[in-house]
C-alpha positions in Angstrom: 40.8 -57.8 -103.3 42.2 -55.2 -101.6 40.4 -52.4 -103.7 37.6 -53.8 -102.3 38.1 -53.4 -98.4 38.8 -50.2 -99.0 35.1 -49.8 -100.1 32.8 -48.1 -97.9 30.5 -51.0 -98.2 32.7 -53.7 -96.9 32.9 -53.1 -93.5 31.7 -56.1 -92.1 34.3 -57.9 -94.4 36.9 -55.7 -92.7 36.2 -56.4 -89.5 36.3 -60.2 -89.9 39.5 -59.9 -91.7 41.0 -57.9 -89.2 39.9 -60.7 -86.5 41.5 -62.9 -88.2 44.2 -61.3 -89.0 45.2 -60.5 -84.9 44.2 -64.0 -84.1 46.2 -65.3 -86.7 49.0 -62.9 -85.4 48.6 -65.0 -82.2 49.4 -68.1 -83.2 52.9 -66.8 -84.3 54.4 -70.6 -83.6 53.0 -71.2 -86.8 55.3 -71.0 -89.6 53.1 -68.9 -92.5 50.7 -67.1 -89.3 53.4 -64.3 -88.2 53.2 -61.5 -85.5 53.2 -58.7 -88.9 49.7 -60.0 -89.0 48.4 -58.5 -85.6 49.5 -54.5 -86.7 47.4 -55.1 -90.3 44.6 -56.5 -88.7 44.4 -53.6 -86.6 44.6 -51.4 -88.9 41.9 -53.0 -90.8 39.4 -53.2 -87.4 41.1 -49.4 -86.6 38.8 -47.9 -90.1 35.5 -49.2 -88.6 35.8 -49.2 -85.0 36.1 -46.1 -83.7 37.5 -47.0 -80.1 40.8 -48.8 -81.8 41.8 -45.2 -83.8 43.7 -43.4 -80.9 45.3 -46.6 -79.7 46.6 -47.8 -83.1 47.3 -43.6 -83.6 49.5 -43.8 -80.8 51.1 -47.0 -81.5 51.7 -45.7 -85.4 53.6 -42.6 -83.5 55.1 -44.4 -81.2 56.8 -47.1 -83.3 58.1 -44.3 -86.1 59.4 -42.3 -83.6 61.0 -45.3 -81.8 62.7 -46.2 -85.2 63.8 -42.8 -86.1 65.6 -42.5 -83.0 67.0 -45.9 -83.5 68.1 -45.0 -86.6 70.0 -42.0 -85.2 72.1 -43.9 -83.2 73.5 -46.0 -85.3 74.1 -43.7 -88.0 75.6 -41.7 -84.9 77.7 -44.8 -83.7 79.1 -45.6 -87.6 80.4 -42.3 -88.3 
């Protein structure tokens, strides 16, 4: 399945399961629907829609940045 999204062909099925995949996000009350879902579904819109690839850049830069120096600090506070 996932071979095939990758498929330059399947971009209409991308987009509709990235939809999904945020809205499903959204619903996080629900127990198998999860907020993990709302980053992969953008993702998945971010390779077809053109105006979601600097925002989902960003937030890509953003969050490994915000976990590297997380992870600084408590290696930092241990020793």
């Amino acid at each position: 399945m996932l071979e095939g999204l990758r498929k330059p062909g399947w971009m209409i099925a991308r987009i509709i399961v990235g939809f999904f995949l945020v809205i499903g996000g959204m619903l996080a009350i629900l127990p198998v629907l999860n907020v993990w879902m709302i980053p992969v579904g953008l993702l998945l819109l971010a390779i077809d829609l053109p105006i979601l690839r600097g925002p989902v850049t960003r937030g890509i830069i953003f969050g490994r940045r915000r976990a590297e120096n997380i992870r600084r600090t408590w290696f930092r506070r241990q020793a």
